[in-house]
mmCIF file of the N, C-alpha and C atoms, coordinates in Angstrom:
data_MODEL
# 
_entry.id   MODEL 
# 
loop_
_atom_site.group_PDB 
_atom_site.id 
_atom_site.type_symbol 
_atom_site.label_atom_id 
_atom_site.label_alt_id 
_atom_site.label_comp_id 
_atom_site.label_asym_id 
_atom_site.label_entity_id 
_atom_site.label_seq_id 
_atom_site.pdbx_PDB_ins_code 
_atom_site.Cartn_x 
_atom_site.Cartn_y 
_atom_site.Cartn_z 
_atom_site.occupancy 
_atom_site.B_iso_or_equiv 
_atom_site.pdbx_formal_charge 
_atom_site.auth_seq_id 
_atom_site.auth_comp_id 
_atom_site.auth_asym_id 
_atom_site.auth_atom_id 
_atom_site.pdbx_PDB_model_num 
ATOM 1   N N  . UNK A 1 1  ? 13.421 15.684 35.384 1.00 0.00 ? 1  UNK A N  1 
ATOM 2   C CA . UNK A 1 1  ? 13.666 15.521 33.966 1.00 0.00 ? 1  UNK A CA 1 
ATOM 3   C C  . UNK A 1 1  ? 14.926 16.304 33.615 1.00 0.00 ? 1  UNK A C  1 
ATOM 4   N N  . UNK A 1 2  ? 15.950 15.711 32.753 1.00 0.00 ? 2  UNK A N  1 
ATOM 5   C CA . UNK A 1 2  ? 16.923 16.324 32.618 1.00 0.00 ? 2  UNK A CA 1 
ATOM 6   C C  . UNK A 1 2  ? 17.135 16.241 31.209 1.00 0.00 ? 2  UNK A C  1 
ATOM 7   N N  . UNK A 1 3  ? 17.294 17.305 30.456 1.00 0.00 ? 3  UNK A N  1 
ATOM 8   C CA . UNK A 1 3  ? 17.483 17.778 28.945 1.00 0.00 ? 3  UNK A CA 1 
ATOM 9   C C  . UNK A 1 3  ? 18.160 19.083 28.713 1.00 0.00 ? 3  UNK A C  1 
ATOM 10  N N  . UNK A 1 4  ? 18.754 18.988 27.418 1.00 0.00 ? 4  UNK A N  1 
ATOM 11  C CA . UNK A 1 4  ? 19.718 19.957 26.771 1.00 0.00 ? 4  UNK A CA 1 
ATOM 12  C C  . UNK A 1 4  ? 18.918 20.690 25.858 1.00 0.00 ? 4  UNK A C  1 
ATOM 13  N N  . UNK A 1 5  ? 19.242 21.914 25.215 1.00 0.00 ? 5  UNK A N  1 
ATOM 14  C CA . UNK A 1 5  ? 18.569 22.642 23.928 1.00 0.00 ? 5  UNK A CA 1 
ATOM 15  C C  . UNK A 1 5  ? 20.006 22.298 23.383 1.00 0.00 ? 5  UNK A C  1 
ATOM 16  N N  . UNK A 1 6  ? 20.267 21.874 22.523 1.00 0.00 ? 6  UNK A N  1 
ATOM 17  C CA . UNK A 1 6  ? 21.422 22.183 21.341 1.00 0.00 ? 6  UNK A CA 1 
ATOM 18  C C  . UNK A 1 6  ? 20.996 23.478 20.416 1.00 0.00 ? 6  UNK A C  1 
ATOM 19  N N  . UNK A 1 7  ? 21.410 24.929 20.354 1.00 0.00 ? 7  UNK A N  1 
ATOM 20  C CA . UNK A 1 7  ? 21.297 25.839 19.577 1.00 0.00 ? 7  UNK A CA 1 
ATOM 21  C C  . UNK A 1 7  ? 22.077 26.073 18.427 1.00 0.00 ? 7  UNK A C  1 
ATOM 22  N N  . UNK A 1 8  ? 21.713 26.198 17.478 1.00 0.00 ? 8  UNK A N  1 
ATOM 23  C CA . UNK A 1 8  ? 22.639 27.421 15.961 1.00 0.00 ? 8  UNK A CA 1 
ATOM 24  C C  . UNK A 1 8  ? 23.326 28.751 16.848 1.00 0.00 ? 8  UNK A C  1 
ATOM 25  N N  . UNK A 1 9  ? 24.346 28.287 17.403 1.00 0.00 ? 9  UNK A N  1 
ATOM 26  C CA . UNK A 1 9  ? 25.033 29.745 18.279 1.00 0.00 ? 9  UNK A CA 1 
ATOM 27  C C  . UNK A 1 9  ? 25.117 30.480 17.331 1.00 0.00 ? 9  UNK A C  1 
ATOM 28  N N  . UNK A 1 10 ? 24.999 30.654 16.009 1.00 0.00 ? 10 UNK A N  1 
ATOM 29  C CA . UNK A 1 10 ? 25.540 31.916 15.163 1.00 0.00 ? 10 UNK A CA 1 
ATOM 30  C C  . UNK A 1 10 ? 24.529 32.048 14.346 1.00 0.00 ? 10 UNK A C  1 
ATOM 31  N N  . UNK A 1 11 ? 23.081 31.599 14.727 1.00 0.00 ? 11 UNK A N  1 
ATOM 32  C CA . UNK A 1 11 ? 21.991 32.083 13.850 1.00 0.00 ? 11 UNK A CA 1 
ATOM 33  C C  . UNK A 1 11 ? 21.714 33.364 13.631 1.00 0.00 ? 11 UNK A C  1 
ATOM 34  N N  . UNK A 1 12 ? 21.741 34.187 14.697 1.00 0.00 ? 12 UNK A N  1 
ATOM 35  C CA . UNK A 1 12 ? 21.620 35.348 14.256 1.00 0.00 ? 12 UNK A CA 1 
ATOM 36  C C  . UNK A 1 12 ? 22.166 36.238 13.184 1.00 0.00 ? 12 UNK A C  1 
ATOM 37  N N  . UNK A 1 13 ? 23.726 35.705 13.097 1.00 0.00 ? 13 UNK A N  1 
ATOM 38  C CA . UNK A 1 13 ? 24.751 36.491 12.650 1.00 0.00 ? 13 UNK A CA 1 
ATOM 39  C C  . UNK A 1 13 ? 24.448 35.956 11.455 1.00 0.00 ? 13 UNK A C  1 
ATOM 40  N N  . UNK A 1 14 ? 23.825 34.852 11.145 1.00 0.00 ? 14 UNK A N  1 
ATOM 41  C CA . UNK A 1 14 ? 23.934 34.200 10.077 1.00 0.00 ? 14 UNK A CA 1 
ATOM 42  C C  . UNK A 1 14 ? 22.689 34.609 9.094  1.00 0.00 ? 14 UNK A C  1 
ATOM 43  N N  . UNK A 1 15 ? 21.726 35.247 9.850  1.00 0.00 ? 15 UNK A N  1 
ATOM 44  C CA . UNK A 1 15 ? 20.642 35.537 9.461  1.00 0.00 ? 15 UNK A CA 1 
ATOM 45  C C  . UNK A 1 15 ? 19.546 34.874 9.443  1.00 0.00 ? 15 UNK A C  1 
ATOM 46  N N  . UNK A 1 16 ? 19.511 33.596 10.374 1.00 0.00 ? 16 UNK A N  1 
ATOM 47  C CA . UNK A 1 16 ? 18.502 32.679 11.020 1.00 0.00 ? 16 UNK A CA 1 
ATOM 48  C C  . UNK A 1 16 ? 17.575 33.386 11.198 1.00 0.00 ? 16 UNK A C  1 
ATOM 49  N N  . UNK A 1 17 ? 16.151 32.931 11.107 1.00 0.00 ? 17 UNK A N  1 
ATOM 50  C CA . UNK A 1 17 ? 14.948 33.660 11.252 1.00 0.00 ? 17 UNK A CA 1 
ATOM 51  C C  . UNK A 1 17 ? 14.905 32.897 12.980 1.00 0.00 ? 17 UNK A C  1 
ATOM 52  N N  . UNK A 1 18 ? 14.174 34.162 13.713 1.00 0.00 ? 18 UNK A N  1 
ATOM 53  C CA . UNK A 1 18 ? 13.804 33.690 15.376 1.00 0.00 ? 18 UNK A CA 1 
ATOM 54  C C  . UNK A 1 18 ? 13.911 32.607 15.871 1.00 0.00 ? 18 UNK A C  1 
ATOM 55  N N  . UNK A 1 19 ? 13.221 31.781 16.286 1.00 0.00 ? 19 UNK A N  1 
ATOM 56  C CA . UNK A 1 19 ? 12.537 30.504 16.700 1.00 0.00 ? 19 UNK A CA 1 
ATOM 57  C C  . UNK A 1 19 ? 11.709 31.109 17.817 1.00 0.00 ? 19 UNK A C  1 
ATOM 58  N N  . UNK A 1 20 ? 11.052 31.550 17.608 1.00 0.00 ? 20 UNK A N  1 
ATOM 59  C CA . UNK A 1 20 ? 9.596  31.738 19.007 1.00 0.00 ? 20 UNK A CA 1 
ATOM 60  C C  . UNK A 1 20 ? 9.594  30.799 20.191 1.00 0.00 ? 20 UNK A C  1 
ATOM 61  N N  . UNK A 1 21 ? 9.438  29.430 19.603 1.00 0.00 ? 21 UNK A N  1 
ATOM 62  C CA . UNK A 1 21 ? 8.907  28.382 20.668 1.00 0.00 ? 21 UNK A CA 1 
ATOM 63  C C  . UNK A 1 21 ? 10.225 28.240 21.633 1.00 0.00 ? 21 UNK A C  1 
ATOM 64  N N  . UNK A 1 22 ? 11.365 28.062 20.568 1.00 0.00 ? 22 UNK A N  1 
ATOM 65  C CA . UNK A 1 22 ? 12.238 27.641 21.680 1.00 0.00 ? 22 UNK A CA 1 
ATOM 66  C C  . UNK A 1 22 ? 13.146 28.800 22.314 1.00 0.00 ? 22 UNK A C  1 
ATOM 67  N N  . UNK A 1 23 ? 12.798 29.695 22.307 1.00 0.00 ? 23 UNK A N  1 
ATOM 68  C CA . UNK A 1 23 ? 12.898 31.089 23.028 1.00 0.00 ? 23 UNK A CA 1 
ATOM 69  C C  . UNK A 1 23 ? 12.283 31.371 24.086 1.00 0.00 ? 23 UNK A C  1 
ATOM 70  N N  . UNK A 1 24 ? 11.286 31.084 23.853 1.00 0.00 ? 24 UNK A N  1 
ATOM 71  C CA . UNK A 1 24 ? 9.929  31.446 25.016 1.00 0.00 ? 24 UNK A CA 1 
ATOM 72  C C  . UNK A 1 24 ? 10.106 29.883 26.041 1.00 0.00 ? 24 UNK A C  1 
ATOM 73  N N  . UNK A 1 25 ? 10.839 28.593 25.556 1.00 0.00 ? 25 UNK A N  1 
ATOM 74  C CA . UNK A 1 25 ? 10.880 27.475 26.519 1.00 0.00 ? 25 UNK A CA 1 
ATOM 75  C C  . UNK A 1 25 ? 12.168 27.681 27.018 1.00 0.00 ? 25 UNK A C  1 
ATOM 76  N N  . UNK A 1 26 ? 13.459 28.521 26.809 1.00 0.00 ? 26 UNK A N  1 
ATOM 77  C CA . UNK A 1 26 ? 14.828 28.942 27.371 1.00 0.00 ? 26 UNK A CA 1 
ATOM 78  C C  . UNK A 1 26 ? 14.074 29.959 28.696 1.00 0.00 ? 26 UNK A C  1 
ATOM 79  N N  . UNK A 1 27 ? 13.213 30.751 27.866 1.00 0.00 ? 27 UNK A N  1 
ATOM 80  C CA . UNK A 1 27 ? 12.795 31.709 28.894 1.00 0.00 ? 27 UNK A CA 1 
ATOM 81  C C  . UNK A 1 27 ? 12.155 31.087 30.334 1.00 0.00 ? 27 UNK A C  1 
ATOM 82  N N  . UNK A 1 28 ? 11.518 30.085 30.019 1.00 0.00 ? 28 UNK A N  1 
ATOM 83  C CA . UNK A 1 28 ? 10.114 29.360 30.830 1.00 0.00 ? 28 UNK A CA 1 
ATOM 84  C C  . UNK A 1 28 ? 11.463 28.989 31.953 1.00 0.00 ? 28 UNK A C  1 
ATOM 85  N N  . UNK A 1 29 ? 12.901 28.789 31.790 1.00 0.00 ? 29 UNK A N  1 
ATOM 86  C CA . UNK A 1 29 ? 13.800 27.666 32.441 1.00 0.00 ? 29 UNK A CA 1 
ATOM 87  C C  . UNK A 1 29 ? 14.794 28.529 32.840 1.00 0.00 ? 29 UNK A C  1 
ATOM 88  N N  . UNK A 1 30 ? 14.418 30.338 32.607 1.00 0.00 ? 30 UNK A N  1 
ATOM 89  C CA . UNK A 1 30 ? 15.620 31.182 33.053 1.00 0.00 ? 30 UNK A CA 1 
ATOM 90  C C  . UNK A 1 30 ? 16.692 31.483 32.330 1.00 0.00 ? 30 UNK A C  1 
ATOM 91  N N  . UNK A 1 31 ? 16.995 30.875 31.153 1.00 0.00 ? 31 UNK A N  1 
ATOM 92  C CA . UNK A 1 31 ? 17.563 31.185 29.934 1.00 0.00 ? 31 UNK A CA 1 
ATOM 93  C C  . UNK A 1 31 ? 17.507 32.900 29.233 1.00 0.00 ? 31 UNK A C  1 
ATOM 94  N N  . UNK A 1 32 ? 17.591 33.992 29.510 1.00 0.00 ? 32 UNK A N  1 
ATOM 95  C CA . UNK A 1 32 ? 17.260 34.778 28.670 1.00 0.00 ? 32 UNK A CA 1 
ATOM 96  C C  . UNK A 1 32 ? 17.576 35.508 27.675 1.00 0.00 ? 32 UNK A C  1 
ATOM 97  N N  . UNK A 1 33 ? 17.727 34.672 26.571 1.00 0.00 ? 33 UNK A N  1 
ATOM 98  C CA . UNK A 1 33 ? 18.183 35.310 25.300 1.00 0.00 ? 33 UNK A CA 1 
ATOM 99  C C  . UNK A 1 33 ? 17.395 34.971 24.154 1.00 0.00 ? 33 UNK A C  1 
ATOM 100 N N  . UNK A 1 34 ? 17.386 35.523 23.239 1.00 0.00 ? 34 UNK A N  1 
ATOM 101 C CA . UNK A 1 34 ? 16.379 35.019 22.171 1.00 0.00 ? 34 UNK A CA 1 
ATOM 102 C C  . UNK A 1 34 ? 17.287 33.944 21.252 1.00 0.00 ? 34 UNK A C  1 
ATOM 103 N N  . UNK A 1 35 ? 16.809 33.337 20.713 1.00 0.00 ? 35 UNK A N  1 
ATOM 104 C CA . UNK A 1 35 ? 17.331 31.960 19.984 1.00 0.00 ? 35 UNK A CA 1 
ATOM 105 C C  . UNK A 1 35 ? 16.980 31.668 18.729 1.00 0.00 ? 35 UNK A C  1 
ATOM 106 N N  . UNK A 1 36 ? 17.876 31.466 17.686 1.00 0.00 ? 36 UNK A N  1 
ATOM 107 C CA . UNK A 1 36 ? 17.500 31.743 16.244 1.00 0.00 ? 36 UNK A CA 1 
ATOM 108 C C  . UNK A 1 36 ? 17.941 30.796 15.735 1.00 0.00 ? 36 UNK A C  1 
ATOM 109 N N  . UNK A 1 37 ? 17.426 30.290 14.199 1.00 0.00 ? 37 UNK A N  1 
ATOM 110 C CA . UNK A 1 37 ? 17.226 29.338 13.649 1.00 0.00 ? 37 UNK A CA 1 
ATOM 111 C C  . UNK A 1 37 ? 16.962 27.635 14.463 1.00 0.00 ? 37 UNK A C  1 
ATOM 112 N N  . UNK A 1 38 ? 17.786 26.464 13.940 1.00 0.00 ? 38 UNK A N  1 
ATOM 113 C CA . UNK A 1 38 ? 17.582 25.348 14.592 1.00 0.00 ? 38 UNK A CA 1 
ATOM 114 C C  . UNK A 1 38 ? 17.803 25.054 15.827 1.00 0.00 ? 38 UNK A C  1 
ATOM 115 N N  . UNK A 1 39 ? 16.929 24.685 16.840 1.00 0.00 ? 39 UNK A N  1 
ATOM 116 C CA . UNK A 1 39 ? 17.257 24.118 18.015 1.00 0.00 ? 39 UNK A CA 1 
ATOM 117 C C  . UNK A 1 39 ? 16.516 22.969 18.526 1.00 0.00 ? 39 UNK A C  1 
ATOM 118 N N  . UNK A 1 40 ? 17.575 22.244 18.742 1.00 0.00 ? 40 UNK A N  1 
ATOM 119 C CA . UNK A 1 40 ? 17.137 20.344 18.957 1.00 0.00 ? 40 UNK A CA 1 
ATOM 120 C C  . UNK A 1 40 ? 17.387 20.210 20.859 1.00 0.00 ? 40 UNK A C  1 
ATOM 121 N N  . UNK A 1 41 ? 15.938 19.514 21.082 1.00 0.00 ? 41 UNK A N  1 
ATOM 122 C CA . UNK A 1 41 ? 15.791 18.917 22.377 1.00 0.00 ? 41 UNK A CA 1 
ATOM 123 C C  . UNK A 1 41 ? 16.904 17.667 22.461 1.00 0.00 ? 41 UNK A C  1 
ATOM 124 N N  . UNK A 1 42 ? 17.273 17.546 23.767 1.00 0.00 ? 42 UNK A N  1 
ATOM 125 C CA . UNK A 1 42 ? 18.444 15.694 24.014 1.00 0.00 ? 42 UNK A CA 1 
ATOM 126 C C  . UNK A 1 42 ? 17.579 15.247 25.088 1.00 0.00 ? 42 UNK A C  1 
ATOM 127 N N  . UNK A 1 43 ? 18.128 14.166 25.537 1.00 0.00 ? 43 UNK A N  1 
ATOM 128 C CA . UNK A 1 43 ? 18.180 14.283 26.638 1.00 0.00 ? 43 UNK A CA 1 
ATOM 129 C C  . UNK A 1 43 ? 19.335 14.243 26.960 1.00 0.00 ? 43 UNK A C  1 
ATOM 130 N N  . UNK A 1 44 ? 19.928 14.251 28.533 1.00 0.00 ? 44 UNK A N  1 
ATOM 131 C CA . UNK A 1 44 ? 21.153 14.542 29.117 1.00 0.00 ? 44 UNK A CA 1 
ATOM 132 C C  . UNK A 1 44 ? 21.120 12.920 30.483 1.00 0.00 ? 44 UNK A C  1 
ATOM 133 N N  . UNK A 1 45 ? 22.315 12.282 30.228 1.00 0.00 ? 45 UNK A N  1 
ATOM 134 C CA . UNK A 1 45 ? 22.628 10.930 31.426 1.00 0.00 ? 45 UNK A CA 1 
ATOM 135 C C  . UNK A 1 45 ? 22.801 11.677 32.705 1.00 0.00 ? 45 UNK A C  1 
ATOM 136 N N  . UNK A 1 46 ? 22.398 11.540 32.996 1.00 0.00 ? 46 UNK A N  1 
ATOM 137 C CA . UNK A 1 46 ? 21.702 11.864 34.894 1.00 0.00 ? 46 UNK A CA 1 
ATOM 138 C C  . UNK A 1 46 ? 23.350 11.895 35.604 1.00 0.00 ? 46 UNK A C  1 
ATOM 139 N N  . UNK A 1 47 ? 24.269 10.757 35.051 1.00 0.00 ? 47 UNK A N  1 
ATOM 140 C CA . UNK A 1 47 ? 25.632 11.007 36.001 1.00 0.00 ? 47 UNK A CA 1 
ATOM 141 C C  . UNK A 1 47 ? 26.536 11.195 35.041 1.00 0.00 ? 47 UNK A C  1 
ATOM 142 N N  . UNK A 1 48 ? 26.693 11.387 33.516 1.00 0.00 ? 48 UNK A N  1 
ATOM 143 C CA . UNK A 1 48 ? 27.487 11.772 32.953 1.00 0.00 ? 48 UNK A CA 1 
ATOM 144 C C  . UNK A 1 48 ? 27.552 12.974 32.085 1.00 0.00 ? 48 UNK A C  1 
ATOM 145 N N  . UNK A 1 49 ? 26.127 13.314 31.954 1.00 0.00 ? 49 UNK A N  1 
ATOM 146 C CA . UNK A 1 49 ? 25.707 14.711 30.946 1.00 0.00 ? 49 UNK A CA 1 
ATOM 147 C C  . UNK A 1 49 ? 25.753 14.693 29.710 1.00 0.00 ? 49 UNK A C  1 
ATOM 148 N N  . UNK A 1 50 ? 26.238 13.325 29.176 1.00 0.00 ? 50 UNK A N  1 
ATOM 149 C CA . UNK A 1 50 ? 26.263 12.625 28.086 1.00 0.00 ? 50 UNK A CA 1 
ATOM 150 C C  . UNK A 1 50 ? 25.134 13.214 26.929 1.00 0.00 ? 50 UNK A C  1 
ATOM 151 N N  . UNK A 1 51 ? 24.770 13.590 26.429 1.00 0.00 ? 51 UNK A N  1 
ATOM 152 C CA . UNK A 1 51 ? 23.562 13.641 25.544 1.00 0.00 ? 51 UNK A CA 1 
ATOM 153 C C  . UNK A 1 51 ? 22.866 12.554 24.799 1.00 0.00 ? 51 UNK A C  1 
ATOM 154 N N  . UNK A 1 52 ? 22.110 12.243 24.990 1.00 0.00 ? 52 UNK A N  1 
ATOM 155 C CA . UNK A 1 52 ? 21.279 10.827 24.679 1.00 0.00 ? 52 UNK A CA 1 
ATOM 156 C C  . UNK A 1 52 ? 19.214 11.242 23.999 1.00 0.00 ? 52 UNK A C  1 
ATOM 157 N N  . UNK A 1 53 ? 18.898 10.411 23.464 1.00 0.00 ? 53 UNK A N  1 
ATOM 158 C CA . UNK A 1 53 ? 17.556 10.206 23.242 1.00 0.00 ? 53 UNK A CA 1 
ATOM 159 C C  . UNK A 1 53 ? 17.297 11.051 24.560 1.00 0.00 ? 53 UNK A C  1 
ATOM 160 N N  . UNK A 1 54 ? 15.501 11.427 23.872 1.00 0.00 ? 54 UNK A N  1 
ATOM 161 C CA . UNK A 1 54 ? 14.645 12.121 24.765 1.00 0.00 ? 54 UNK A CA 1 
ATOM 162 C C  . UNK A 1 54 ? 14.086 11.212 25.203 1.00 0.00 ? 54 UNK A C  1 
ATOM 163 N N  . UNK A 1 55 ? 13.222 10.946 26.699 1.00 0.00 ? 55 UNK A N  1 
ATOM 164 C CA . UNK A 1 55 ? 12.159 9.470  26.705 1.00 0.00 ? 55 UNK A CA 1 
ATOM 165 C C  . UNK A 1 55 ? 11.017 9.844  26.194 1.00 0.00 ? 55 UNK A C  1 
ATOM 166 N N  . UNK A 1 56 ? 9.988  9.047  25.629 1.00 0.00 ? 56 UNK A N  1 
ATOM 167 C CA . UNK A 1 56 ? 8.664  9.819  25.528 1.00 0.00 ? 56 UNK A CA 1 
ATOM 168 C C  . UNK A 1 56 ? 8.123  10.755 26.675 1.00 0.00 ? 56 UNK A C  1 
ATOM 169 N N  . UNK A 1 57 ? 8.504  10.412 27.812 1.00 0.00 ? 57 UNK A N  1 
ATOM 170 C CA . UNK A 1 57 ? 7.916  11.080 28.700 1.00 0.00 ? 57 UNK A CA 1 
ATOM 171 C C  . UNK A 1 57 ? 8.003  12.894 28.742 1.00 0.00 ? 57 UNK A C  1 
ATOM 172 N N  . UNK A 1 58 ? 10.162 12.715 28.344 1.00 0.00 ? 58 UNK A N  1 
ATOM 173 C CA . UNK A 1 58 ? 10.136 14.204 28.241 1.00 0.00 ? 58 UNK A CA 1 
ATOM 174 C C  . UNK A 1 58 ? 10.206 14.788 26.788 1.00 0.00 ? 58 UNK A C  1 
ATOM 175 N N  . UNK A 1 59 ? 9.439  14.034 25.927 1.00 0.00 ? 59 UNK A N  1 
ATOM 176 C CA . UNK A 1 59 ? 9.323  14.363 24.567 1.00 0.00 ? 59 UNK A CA 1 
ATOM 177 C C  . UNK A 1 59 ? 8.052  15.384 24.910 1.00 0.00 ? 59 UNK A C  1 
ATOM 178 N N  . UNK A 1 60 ? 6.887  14.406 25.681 1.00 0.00 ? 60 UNK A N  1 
ATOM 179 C CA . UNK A 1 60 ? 5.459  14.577 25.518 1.00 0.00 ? 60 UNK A CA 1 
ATOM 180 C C  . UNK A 1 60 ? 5.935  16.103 26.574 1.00 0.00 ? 60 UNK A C  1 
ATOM 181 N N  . UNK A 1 61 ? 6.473  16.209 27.504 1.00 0.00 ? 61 UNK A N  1 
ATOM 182 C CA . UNK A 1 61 ? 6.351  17.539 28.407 1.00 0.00 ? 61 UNK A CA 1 
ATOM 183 C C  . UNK A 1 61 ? 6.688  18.526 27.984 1.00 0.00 ? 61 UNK A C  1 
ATOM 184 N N  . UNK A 1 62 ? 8.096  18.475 26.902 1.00 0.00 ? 62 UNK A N  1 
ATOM 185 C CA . UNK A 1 62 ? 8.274  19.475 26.731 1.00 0.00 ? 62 UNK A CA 1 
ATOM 186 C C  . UNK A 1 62 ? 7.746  20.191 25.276 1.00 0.00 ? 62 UNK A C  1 
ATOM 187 N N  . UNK A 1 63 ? 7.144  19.203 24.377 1.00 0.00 ? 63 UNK A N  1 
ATOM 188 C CA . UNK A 1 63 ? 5.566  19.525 23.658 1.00 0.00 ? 63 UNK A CA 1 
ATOM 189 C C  . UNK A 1 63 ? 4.923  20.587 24.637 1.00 0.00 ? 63 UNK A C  1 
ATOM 190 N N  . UNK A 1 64 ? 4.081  19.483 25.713 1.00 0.00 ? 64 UNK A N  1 
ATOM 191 C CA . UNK A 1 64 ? 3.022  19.971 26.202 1.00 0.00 ? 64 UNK A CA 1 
ATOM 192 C C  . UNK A 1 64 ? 3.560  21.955 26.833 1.00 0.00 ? 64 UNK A C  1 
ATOM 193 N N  . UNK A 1 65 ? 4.857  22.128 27.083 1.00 0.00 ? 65 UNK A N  1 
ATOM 194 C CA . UNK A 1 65 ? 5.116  23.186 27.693 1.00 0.00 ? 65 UNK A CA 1 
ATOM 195 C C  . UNK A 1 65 ? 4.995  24.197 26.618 1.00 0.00 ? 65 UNK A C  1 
ATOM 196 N N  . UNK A 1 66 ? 5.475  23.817 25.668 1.00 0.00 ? 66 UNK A N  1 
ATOM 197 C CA . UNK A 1 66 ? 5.517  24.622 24.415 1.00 0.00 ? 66 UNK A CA 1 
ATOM 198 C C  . UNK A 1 66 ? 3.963  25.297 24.197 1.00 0.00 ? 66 UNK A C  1 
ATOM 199 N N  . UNK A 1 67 ? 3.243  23.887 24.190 1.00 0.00 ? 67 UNK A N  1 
ATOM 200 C CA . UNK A 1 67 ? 1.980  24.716 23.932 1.00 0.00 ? 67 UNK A CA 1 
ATOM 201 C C  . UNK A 1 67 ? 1.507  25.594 24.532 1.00 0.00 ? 67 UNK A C  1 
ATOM 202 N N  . UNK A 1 68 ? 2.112  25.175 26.018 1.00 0.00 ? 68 UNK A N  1 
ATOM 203 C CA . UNK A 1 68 ? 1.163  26.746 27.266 1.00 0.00 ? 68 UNK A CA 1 
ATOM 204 C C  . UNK A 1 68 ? 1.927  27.532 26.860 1.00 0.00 ? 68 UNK A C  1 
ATOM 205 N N  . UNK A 1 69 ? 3.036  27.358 26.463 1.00 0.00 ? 69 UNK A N  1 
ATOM 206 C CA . UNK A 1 69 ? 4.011  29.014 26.983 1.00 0.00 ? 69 UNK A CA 1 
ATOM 207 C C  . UNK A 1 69 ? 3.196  29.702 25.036 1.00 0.00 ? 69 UNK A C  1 
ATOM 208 N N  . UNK A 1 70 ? 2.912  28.761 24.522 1.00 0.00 ? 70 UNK A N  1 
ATOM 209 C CA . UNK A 1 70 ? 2.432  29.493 22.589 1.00 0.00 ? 70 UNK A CA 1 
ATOM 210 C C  . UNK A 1 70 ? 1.060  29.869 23.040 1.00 0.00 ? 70 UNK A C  1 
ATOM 211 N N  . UNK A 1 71 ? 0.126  29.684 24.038 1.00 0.00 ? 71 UNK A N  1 
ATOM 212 C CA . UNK A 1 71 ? -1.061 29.894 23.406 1.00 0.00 ? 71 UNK A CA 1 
ATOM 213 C C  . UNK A 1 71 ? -1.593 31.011 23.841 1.00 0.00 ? 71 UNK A C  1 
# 
């Protein structure tokens, strides 16, 4: 499965409140920084890196990850 986080790079500075979930799913993937205000799932074209729609498939996974890494 191949996907992007698009982040608010200047949430912090901006005074963005946290984002928990998608902090703790940067973390789950080796990412380690905390991540504030909006952040949108893509998906990414397999040979161009293009950013495109999520499929349901990695809509539903990366839901489902969210929930283990929240509960």
């Amino acid at each position: 499965m191949t996907w992007d986080l698009w982040v608010d790079e200047t949430g912090k500075v901006d005074g963005a409140a946290p984002n928990q979930r998608a902090t703790l799913l940067a973390h789950f993937y080796g990412y380690h920084h905390n991540l504030y205000g909006d952040v949108v799932a893509v998906g990414a074209h397999e040979d161009t890196g293009d950013s495109v729609g999520l499929t349901d498939a990695q809509a539903e996974a990366i839901t489902r990850r969210v929930a283990e890494l929240t509960d």
